[in-house]
Every structure is written in structure tokens, then in C-alpha cells.
C-alpha positions as CSV (number, residue, x, y, z in Angstrom):
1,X,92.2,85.6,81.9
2,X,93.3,88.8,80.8
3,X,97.1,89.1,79.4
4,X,97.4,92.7,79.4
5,X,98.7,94.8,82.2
6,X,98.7,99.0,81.3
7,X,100.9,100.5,83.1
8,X,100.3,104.9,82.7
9,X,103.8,106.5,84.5
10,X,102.8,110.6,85.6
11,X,106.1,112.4,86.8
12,X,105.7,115.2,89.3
13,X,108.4,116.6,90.9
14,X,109.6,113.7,92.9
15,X,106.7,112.1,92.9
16,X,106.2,109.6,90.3
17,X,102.2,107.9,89.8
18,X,102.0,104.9,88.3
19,X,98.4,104.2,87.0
20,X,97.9,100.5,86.4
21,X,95.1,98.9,84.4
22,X,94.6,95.1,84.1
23,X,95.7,91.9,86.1
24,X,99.0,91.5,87.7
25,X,100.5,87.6,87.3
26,X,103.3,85.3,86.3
27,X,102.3,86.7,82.2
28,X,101.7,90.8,83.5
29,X,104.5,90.7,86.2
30,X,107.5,90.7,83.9
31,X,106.6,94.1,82.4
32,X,105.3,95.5,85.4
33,X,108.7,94.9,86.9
34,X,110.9,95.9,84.5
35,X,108.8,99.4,84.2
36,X,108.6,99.7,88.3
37,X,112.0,98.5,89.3
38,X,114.3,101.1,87.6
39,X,111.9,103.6,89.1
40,X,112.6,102.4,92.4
41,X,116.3,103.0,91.9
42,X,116.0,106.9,92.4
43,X,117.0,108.6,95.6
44,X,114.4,110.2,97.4
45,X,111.6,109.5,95.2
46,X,107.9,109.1,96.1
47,X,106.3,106.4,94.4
48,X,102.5,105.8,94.3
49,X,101.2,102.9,92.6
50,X,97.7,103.2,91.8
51,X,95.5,100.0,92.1
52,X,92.0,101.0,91.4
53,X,91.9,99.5,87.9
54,X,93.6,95.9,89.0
55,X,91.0,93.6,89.6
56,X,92.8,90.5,90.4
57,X,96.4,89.9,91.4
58,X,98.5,86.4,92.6
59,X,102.1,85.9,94.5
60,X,104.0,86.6,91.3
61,X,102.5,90.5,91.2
62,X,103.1,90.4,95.3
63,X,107.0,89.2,94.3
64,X,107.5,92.7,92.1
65,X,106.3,94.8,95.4
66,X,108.5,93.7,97.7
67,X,111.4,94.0,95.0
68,X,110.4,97.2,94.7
69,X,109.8,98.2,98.3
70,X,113.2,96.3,98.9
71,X,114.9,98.8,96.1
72,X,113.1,102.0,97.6
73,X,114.3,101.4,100.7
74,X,117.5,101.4,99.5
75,X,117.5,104.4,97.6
76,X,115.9,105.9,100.6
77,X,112.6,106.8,98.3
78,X,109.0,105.8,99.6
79,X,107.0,102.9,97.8
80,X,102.7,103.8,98.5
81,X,99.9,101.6,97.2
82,X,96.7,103.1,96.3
83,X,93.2,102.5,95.5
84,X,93.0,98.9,95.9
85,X,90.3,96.7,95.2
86,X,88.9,94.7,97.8
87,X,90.2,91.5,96.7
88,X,93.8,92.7,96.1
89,X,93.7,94.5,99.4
90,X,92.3,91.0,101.3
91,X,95.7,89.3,99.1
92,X,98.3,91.9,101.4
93,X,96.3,91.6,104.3
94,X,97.1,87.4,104.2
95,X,100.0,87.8,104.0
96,X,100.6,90.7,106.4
97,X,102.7,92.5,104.2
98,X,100.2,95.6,104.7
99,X,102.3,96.0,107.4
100,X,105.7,96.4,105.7
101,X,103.9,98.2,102.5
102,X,102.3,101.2,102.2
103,X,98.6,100.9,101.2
104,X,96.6,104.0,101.2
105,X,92.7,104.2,100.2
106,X,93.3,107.5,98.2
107,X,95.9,109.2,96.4
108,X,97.7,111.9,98.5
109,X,101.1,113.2,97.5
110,X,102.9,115.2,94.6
111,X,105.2,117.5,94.9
């Protein structure tokens, strides 16, 4: 089990890239929370999360997405997944919420 989640935050306009490196559970999904959710609280933001580098991911990490697509939404911003692994991918698609989230196979946006 790996403790450590890096999370690498690229501003561009308003389009802010998260880069995240590591595992997203109930010991990672704390801190990637309390870096994604005040992100999510700026009006008409684009936010891409980058997956590529998360190789495993349970219901806790699924919990800080929704918050987060919850919060867009409300700041009328734009919440996009990127990159993901095969097994995360698999882990949205069970629970159908790659229909309510965002999930793109490479990055495209920036302003």
C-alpha cells in the first residue's frame, strides 16, 4: 500500500491541471480533497484532473469526485478526468458515474 498521493496543481488561464501521482483512498483522500475542493469553488473554471499516474483508487477517492463535481457545478466551472488507468476507469464505469463525470482519454483544454 502506498500512503502517498502527489498532487502537481498547473494554472492556465482558467484552466487549472491537476497532475496526480500515487493511490487515492481513505489515507490519500483527505489531502486530495482539501487541495481539489477549494479549486472547485471558482466560477467558470476548467478543471482537468490528470489520472495517468494513479494506479489504484477505492470509494473513498470516488467520494472527493463527486464533491467536487457537486461544487463545480455550482460555481458553474467544468470538472474533466484524464488519463485514467484501466482499472480506475473499470471503478467509474461500475458505478455509472462516467456518465455524470467527465472522463477524457487525453488532455485537451487550456486557455
Amino acid at each position: 500500500m502506498n500512503i502517498n498521493l502527489d498532487v502537481e496543481l498547473v494554472e492556465k488561464g482558467t484552466t487549472l491541471h491537476l497532475l496526480l501521482t500515487g493511490e487515492i483512498d481513505a489515507y490519500t483522500a483527505p489531502k486530495l480533497k482539501e487541495q481539489l475542493l477549494p479549486l472547485t469553488r471558482k466560477t467558470g473554471m476548467e478543471i482537468i484532473v490528470d489520472l495517468e499516474k494513479v494506479n489504484y483508487m477505492d470509494s473513498t477517492g470516488l467520494g472527493v469526485f463527486i464533491s467536487a463535481l457537486k461544487s463545480t457545478k455550482e460555481y458553474d466551472s467544468e470538472l474533466k478526468l484524464v488519463q485514467l488507468q484501466d482499472r480506475v476507469r473499470r471503478l467509474f464505469e461500475i458505478t455509472s458515474l462516467d456518465s455524470i463525470i467527465t472522463i477524457e482519454s487525453t488532455v485537451r483544454g487550456g486557455n
